[in-house]
C-alpha positions as CSV (number, residue, x, y, z in Angstrom):
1,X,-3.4,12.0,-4.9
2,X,-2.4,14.6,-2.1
3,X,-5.9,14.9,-1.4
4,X,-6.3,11.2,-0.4
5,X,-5.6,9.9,3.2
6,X,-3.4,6.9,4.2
7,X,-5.7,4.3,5.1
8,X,-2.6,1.8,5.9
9,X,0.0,2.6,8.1
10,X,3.1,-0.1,8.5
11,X,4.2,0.2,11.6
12,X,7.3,-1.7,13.6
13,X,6.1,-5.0,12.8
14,X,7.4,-4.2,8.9
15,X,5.3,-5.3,6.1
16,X,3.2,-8.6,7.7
17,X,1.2,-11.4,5.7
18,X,-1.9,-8.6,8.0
19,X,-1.0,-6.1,6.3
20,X,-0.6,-7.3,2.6
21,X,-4.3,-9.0,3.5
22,X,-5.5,-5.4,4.5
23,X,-4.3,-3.9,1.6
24,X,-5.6,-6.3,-0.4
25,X,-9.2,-5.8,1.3
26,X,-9.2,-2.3,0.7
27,X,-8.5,-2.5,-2.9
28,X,-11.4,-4.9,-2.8
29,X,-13.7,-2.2,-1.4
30,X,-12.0,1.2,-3.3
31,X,-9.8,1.7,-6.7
32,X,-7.0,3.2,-4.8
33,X,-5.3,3.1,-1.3
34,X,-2.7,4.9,0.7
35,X,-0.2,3.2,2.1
36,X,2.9,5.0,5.0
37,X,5.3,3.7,7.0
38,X,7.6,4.8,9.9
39,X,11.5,6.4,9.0
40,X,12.8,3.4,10.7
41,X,11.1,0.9,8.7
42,X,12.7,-0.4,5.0
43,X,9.6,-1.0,2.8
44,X,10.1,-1.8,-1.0
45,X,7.0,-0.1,-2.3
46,X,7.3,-2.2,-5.4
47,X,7.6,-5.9,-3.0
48,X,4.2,-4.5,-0.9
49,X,2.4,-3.4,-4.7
50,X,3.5,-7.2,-5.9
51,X,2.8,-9.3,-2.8
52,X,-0.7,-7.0,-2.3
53,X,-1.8,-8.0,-6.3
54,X,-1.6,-4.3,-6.5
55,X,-0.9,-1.7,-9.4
56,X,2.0,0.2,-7.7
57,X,0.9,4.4,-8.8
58,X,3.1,6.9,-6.6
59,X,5.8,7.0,-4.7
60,X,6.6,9.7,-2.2
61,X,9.2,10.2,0.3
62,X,7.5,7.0,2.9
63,X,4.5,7.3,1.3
64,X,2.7,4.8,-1.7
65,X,-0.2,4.6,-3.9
66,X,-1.9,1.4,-4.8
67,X,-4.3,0.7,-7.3
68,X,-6.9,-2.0,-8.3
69,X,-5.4,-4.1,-10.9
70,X,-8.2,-4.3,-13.8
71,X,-9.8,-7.4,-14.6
72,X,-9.4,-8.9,-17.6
C-alpha cells in the first residue's frame, strides 16, 4: 500500500456529504483508494469507511485505505 497515492485529501471542511460521494466514486472506478487528512482535522477512519459503503484496510498515522466492498 505505500506505493499507492492519496487520491482524497480531507481538508478544513472535515469529512462532507462531497467527500463521502467522492470516495464512493472512486471505489466505483478502482478496488482501492487513499484517503489523508490535515493534523488539525479529527477523522474517524472507521465513520468515513462506513458512511463511504467502504471496506476500511489500513490505517496509518492521518492516512486510510479503502476498499471496494464485494458484491454478493
Amino acid at each position: 500500500m505505500q506505493d499507492l497515492r492519496p487520491t482524497v485529501w480531507i481538508g478544513k471542511q472535515g469529512c462532507s456529504d462531497t467527500i463521502i460521494q467522492e470516495i464512493a466514486d472512486q471505489l466505483e472506478k478502482r478496488t482501492v483508494v487513499k484517503v489523508k487528512w490535515l493534523q488539525n482535522i479529527e477523522v474517524d477512519p472507521a465513520e468515513v469507511a462506513a458512511r463511504a459503503g467502504a471496506l476500511l484496510v489500513e490505517v496509518r498515522g492521518r492516512t486510510m485505505v479503502l476498499a471496494r466492498r464485494q458484491k454478493k
